[in-house]
C-alpha positions as CSV (number, residue, x, y, z in Angstrom):
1,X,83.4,123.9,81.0
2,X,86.9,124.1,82.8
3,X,88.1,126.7,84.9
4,X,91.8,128.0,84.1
5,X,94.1,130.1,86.5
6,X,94.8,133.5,84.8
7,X,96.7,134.7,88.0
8,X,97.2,134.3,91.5
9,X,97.5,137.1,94.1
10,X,98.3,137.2,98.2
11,X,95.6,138.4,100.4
12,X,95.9,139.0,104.0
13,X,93.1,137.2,106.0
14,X,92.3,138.8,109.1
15,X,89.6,138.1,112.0
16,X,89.6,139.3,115.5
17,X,89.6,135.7,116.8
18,X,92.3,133.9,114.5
19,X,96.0,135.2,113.8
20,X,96.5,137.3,110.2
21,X,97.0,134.3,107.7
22,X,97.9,135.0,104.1
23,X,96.1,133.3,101.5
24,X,96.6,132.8,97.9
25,X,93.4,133.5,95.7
26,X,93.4,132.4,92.4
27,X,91.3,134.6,89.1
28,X,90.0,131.8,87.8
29,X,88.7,132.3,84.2
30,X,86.3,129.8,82.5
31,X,87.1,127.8,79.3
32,X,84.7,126.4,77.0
33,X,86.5,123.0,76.0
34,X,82.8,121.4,75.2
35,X,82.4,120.6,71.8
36,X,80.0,122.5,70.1
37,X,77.7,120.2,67.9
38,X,79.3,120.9,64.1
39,X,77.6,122.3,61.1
40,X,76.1,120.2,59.1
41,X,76.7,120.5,55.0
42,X,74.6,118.9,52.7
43,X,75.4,117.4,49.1
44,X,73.1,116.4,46.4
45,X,74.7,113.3,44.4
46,X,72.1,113.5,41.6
47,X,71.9,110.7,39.5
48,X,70.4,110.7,36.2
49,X,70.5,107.4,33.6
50,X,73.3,105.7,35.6
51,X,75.7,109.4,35.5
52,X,75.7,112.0,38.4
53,X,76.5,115.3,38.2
54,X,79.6,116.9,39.3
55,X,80.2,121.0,39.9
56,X,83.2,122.3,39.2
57,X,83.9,125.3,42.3
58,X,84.1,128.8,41.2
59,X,85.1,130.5,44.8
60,X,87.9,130.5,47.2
61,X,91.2,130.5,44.7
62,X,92.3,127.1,46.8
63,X,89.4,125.2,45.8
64,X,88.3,127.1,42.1
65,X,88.2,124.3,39.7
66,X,87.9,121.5,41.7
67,X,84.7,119.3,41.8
68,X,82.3,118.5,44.0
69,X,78.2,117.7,44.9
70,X,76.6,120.4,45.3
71,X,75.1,121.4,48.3
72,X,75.4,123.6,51.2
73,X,75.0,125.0,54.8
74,X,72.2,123.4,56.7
75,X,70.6,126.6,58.1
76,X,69.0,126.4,61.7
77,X,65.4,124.8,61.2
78,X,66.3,122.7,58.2
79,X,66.7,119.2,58.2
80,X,69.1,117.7,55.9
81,X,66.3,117.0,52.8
82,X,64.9,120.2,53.3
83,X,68.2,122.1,52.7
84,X,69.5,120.0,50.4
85,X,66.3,120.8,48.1
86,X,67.0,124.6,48.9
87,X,70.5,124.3,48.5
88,X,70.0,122.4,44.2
89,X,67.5,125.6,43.8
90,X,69.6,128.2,44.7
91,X,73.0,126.7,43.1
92,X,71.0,124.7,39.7
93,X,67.8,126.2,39.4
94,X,66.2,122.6,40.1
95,X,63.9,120.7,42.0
96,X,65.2,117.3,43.3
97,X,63.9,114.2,44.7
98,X,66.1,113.5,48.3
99,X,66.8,109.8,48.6
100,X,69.0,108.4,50.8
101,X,72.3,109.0,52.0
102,X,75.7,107.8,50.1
103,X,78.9,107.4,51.7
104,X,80.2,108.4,54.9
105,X,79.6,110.9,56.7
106,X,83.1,113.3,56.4
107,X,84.9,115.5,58.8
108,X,85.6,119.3,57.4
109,X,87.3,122.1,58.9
110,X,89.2,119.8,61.9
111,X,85.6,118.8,62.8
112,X,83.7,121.8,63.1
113,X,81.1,120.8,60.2
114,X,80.7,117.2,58.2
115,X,79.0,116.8,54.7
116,X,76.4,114.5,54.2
117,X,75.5,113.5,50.4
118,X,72.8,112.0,49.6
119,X,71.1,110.2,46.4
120,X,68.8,112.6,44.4
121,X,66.8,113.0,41.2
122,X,65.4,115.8,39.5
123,X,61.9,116.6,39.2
124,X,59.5,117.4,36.6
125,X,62.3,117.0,33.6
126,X,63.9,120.5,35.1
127,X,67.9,120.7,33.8
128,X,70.2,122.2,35.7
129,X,72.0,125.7,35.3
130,X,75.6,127.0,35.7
131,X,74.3,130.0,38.7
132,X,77.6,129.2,40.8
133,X,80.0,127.1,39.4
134,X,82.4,126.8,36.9
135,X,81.7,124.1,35.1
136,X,79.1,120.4,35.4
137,X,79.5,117.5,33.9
138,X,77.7,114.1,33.9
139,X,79.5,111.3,35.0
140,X,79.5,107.6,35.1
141,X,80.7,104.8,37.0
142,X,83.5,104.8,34.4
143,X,84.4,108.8,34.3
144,X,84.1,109.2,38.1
145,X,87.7,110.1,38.6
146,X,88.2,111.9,35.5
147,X,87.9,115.3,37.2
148,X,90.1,117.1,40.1
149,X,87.3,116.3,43.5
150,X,87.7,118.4,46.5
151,X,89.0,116.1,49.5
152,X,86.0,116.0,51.1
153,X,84.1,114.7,47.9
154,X,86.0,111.6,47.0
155,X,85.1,109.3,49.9
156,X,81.4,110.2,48.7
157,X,82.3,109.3,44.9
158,X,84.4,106.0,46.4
159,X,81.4,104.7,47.6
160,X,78.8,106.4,44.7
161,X,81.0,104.2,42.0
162,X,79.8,101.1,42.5
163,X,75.9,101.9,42.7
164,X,76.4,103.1,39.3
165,X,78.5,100.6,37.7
166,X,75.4,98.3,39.3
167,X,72.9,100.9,37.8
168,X,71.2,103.0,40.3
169,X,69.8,105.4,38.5
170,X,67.0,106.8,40.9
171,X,67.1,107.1,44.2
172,X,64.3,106.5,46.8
173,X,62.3,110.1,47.2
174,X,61.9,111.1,50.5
């Protein structure tokens, strides 16, 4: 927290024991500067016989059409697996095995949020369904930059290309 000036007026001082004095008081106004701890978004890089499926965006006319994990908003009382799960239900209509985390983690909106991905599977042979998006596709090692990703996504697939060139095909459940 850091106090600001927003103005400064002259007050006459006066006691009966001490001449008048003038002093300046300052309106200070506080600032929150502190860094408020950022949202957390969650991405599901689910992998499937050495391919993982990308989601082509259907909202926001900037970012229609481009691909990405999909995931969402870690909502207050989640932890990342837990929302991540939610998140593949409510977008694909699946269930999904949370393994652990690929790539870095990377900043979005000038830091006030990051994405996380991590390594899924499905469960119980469920497929997944176009609810939100435009378009899926499953991609391999190979194909990986065949589509359009949205910034944030391609340090994630970077770092997802290798593990399945090498054949990762299902994660670690946690």
């Amino acid at each position: 927290m850091c106090p600001c000036v927003q103005s400064v007026r002259p007050v006459t001082y006066r006691t009966p024991h001490l001449p008048e004095r003038v002093i300046f008081l300052a309106l200070l106004t506080i600032v929150y500067n502190e860094q408020a701890t950022p949202a957390v978004v969650v991405g599901a890089a689910i992998v499937a016989g050495h391919r993982v499926l990308a989601c082509a965006r259907a909202d926001q006319p900037e970012a229609s059409g481009r691909w990405e994990f999909p995931g969402g908003k870690v909502e207050p009382g989640e932890d990342d697996a837990t929302a991540l799960a939610r998140e593949c239900r409510e977008e694909l209509g699946v269930r999904v095995a949370v393994g652990a985390r690929v790539g870095p983690e990377v900043p979005l909106g000038g830091g006030r949020a990051v994405l996380r991905v991590y390594l899924a599977s499905l469960r119980d042979d469920d497929e997944p369904r176009l609810t939100e998006h435009l378009e899926m596709r499953w991609l391999t090692a190979d194909e990986l930059f065949d589509v359009w990703w949205m910034p944030a996504d391609v340090p994630v697939a970077q770092a997802l290309q290798p593990l399945l060139a090498a054949g990762t095909s299902t994660p670690a459940a946690t």
